[in-house]
N, C-alpha and C positions, 0 to 999 in steps of 0.2 A: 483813886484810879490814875493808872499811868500809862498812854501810850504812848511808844515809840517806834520810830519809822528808824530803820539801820539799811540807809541808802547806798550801791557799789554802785559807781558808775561809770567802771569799766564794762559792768554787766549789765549795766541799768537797770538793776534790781533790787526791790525791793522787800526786805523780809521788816517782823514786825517784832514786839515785845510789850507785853501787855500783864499790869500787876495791879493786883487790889490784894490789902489783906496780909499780905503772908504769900502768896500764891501767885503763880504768873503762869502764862503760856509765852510760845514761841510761835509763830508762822514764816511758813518757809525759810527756813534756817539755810546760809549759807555753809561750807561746809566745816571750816574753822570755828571749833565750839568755845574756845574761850569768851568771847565776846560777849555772848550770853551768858555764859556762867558767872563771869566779871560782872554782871549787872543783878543778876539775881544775887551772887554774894554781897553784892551793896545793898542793896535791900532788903537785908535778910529773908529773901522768898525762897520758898520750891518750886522747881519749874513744873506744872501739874499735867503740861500737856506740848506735846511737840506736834501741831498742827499742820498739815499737808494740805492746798488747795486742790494738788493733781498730782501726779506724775511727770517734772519736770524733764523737759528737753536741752535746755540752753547750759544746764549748771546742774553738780553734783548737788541736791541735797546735804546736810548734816544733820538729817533726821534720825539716821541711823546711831552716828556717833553721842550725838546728842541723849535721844534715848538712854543707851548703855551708861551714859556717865551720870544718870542724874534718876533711873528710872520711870521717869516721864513715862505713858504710852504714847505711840506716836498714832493720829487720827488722820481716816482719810474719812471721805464722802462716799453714797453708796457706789456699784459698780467695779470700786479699787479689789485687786487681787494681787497682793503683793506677797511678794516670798517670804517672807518673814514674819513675824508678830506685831498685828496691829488691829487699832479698833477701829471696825467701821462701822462708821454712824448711822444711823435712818434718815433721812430727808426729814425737819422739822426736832430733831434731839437736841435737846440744851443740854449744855455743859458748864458748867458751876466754877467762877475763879474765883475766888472771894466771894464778896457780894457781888458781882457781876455773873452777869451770863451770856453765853457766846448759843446764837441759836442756827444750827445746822442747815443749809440753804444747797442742796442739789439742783446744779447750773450746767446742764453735760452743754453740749455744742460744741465746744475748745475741744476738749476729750469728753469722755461719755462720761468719764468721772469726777469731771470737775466741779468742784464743790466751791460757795461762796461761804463766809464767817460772817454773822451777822451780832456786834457785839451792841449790849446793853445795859444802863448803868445799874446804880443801888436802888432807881423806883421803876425799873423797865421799859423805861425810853428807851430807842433807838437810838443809837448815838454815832457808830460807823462799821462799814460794810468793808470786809477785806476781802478782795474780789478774784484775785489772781490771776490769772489771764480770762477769766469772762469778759470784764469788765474794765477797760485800760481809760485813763482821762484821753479823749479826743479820739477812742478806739473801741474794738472788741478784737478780742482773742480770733487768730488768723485759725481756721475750721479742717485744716487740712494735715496736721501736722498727727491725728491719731487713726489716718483712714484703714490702717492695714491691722491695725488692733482692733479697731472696733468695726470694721468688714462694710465700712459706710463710704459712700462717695463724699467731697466735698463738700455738695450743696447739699446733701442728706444732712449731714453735721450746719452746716450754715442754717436750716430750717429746726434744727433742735437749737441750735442757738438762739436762734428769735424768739422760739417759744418758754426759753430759759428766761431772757434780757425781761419779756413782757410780764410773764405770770409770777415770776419771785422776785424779781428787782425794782423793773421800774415803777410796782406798785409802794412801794415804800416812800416815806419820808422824803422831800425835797431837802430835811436841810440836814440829811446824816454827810457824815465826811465817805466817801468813797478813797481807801488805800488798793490801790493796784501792787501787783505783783513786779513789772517793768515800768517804765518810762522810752520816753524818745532814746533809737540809740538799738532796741532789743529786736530781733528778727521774730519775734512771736506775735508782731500784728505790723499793718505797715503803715500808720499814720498816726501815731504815737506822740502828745504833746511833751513837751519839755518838763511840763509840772506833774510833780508825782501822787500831789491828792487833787479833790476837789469837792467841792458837794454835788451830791446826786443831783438837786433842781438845775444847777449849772450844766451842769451834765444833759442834762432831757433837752435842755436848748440847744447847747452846739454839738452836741457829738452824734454825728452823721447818720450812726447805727442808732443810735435812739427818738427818732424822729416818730412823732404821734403820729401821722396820718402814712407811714411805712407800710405797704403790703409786706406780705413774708415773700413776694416775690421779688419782690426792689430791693429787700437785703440781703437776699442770697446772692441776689445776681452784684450787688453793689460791694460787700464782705470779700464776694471769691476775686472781684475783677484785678487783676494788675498784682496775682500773688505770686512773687519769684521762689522756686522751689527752697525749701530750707536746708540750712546749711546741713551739710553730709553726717556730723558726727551726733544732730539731735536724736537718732534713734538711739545710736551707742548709750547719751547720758539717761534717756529715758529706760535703758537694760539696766541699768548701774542703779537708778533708784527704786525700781520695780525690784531688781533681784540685789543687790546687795553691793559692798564695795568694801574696799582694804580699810582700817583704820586710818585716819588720818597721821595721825604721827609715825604711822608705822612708812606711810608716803613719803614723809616729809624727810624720815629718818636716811630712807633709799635712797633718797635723790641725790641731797646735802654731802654728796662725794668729791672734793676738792681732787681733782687730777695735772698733774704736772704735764706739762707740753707734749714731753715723751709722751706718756701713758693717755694725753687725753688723744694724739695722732693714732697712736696704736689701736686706742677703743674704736677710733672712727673708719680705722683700716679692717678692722676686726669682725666688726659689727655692720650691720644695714641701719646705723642708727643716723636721722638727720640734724644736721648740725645748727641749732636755733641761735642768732644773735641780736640778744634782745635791748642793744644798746640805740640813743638817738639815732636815726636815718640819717644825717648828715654825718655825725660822728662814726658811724658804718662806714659810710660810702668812702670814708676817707685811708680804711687799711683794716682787713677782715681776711678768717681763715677763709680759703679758698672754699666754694662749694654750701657754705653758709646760707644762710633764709636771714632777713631782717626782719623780725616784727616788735618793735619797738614796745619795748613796758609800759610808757609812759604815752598811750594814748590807748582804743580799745582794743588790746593786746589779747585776751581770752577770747571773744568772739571773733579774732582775726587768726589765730590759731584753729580756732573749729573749724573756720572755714577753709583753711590751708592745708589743714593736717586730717586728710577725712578718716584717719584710723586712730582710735584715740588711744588702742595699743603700739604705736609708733614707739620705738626706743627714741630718745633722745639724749645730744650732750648739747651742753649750754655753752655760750659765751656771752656776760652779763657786767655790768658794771660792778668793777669790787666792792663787795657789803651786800649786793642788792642780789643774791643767788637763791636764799631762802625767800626773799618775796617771789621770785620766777618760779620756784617749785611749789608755792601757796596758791598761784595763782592758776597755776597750768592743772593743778589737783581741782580747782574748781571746778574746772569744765570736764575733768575726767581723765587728764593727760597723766599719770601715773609714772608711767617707765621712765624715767629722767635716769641715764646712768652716772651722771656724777655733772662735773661743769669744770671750767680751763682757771687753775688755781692761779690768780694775779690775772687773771684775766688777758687782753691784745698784748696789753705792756710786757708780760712775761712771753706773748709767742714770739715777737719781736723782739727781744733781751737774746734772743735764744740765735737770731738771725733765720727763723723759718720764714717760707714764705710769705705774704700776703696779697690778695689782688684789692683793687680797687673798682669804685664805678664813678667817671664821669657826673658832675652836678655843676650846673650852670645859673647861673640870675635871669633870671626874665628880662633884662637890658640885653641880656648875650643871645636868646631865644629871638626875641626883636629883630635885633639886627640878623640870624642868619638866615631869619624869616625874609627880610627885604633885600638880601642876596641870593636868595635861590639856593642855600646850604640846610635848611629846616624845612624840607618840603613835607617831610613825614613827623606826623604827630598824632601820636593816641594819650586818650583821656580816658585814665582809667575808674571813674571815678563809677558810682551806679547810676543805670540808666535814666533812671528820673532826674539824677545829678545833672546829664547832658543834658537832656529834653529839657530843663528847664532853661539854663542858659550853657553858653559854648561858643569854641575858638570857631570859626565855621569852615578853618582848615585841617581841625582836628577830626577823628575815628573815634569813633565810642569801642573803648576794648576792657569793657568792667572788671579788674579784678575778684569779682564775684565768680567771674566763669573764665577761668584764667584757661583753660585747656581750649575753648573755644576761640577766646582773644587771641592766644598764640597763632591761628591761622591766618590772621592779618597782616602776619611778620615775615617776610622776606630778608632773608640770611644777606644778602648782595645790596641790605635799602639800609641806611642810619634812622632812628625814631628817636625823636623825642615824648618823653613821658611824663605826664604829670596827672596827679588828681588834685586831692581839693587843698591842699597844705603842706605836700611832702612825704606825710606818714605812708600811704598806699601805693603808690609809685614806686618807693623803694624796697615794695614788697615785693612788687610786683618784678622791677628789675633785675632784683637777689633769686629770687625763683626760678626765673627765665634764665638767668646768666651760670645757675646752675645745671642748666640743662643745655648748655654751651652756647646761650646767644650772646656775644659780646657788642653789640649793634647797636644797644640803647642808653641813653642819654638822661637823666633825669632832669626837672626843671626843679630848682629849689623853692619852696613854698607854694606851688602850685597854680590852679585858678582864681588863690584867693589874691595872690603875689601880683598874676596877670591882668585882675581887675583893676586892684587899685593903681596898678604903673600905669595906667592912662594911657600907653602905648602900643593898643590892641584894640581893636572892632572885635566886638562880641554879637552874637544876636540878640536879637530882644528878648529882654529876660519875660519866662513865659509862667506863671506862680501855678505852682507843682498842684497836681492832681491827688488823689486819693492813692496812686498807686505805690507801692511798695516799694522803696529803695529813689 
């Protein structure tokens, strides 16, 4: 017996691979199917089963793909009604991988159809629970995110959860391993630990929703409290894995369109398509096409995208570090982003070879913040960081203006004021400034490396750091 955990953590996601025998399953597959196929080709198995805990929000499945290439059925829990060919389970159905067996555990609360995997070895020990958003280390699956599909209030879904968490889970084994679906990091619960297993006994002690002496009234009211709406485009990817989606390579194929300066200005004149540049925040800020978004590859890029981009039909053209173009269209296909129309061949270096324009944005050191703090030149500062970010500690001459709700934060801005911006390191701020400066604010400032740059310069009064609450973000 083999499990393996295949952790993103841009996504903080976790899907699973599991082989005895000759035979293996998948759970919640990301949506790039090589990876698994590369493992079951090493093992010479057949994948027997493409496993589904729900119908995902945050990320495209490769349930789909997967299936097609390999046969596999792909399994939901009961409830599931998906557009296409699959098996759905009974509550308490085992399923056969070898000598192992996977026993079916209907967990609705999350969604109504969320299902837990409860695997077992060659003498039918319990051995671990694949929980998918029921079940998060230091968490439970946030209750809100299936209310219009399944015609249920919040706390309606937060009290099928309870009676989910009590009557199938927490009666089991203290020392099975508990695999989540997310980690710290994913918008589909909001206090989410950093570690991505643990065992259930560990589990029953600190994790807040599992507490033995819990009414169902204390976790309802405790699950919904402090839940920031979720990001705009989780219905789109929950459409995408319920009703279906393009092949992947056939995404990969579309995008991978190398466009020359001309032809890539043309497309942008052409088209309503918005212009992504997915290079360092720093290395942005220093010469970019005009009208540009930053959202940096190289931090959590796909869930900053869903949040920025709420139509996941958005046309897009890329501007990306050279080499790194097909990872920006594998990654943007994750979350459902599709329409990529091609990306700027040679990248800055060829807009500029060319003598087209470029703007810039302002980026300063937190020694340069200081000082124009102590002359009356830095009066205006927002932190864009999430609210729980500020509330816990903060400049106490900064604005809390989250880039979570970037249409809101914009009315703090006065066109006639200078702001400086920072979040927690750099990456967000310069989301947030490229966004804004696309919409003609030229006003704002960013601080390089942010709160974290601010703290440790020792040249700032912060308030007293306040340790963060249960709430989300």
């Amino acid at each position: 017996m083999k499990i393996e955990q295949i952790y993103t953590g841009c996504l903080a996601q976790g899907a699973y691979y599991i082989v005895s025998e000759g035979e293996a399953v998948v759970i919640d597959p990301l949506r790039e199917t090589a990876p698994y196929l590369q493992k079951a080709e090493k093992d010479g198995a057949v994948i027997k089963y493409v496993l589904e805990t729900h119908f995902h929000a945050d990320f495209v499945s490769g349930h789909l793909d997967l299936s097609h290439k390999t046969g596999a059925p792909i399994v939901y829990g009961p409830n599931a009604n998906p557009d296409f060919s699959a098996h759905i389970a009974q509550d308490g159905e085992v399923l056969m991988v070898g000598k192992l067996s996977i026993k079916v555990l209907h967990t609705p609360g999350h969604t109504m159809e969320s299902t837990c995997y409860l695997l077992r070895d060659e003498q039918g020990k319990d051995v671990a629970l694949f929980s998918g958003d029921t079940l998060f280390i230091g968490d439970v699956g946030r209750p809100d995110l299936a209310q219009k599909a399944a015609h249920m209030t919040q706390e309606e879904l937060a009290a099928t959860l309870f009676d989910s968490l009590r009557n199938k889970i927490m009666p089991l084994s203290d020392d099975i391993i508990v695999y989540p679906a997310h980690g710290a990091g994913s918008a589909c619960g909001k206090n989410m630990s950093k570690e991505t297993s643990d065992t259930l006994g560990h589990q029953k002690q600190v994790n807040y929703a599992l507490r033995a002496d819990m009414t169902k009234e204390e976790f309802v009211k405790e699950v919904t409290d402090g839940l920031l709406p979720p990001p705009a485009y989780f219905p789109m990817n929950v459409a995408l894995n319920k009703k279906g989606y393009d092949a992947f390579e056939a995404v990969m194929e579309r995008g991978n369109r190398p466009l020359s300066p001309r032809a890539f200005e043309a497309a942008a004149n052409e088209t309503n398509a918005l212009l992504l540049d997915t290079r360092a925040p720093q290395t942005f800020a220093k010469g970019f096409v005009p009208n540009s978004i930053n959202i940096g590859l190289d931090g959590s890029f796909a869930p900053w995208v869903g949040a920025m981009i709420p139509d996941v039909k958005q046309p897009l053209l890329l501007i990306t570090d050279p080499g790194r173009e097909a990872e920006t269209i594998m990654r943007l296909a994750r979350v459902g982003y599709d329409h990529c129309l091609g990306y700027l061949e040679g990248g800055i270096d060829a807009w500029k070879a060319e003598g087209r324009e470029l703007d810039h944005i302002i980026s300063i050191p937190v020694e340069e913040l200081a000082k124009r703090m102590a002359d009356g030149t830095a009066y205006h500062i927002l932190d864009v960081r999430k609210p729980g970010e500020y509330e816990a500690e903060h400049l106490p001459e900064a604005e809390t203006a989250p880039l979570d709700f970037l249409n809101d934060s914009m009315l703090l801005i006065d066109r006639n004021n200078t702001y400086h911006v920072h979040c927690a390191g750099g990456y967000r701020s310069m989301i947030f400034i490229s966004a804004l400066r696309a919409r003609g604010y030229d006003n704002l400032i960013d601080v390089a490396g942010g709160f974290s740059a601010i703290k440790n310069s020792g040249l700032f009064q912060t308030t007293d750091f306040v340790c963060a609450s249960k709430k989300q973000g």
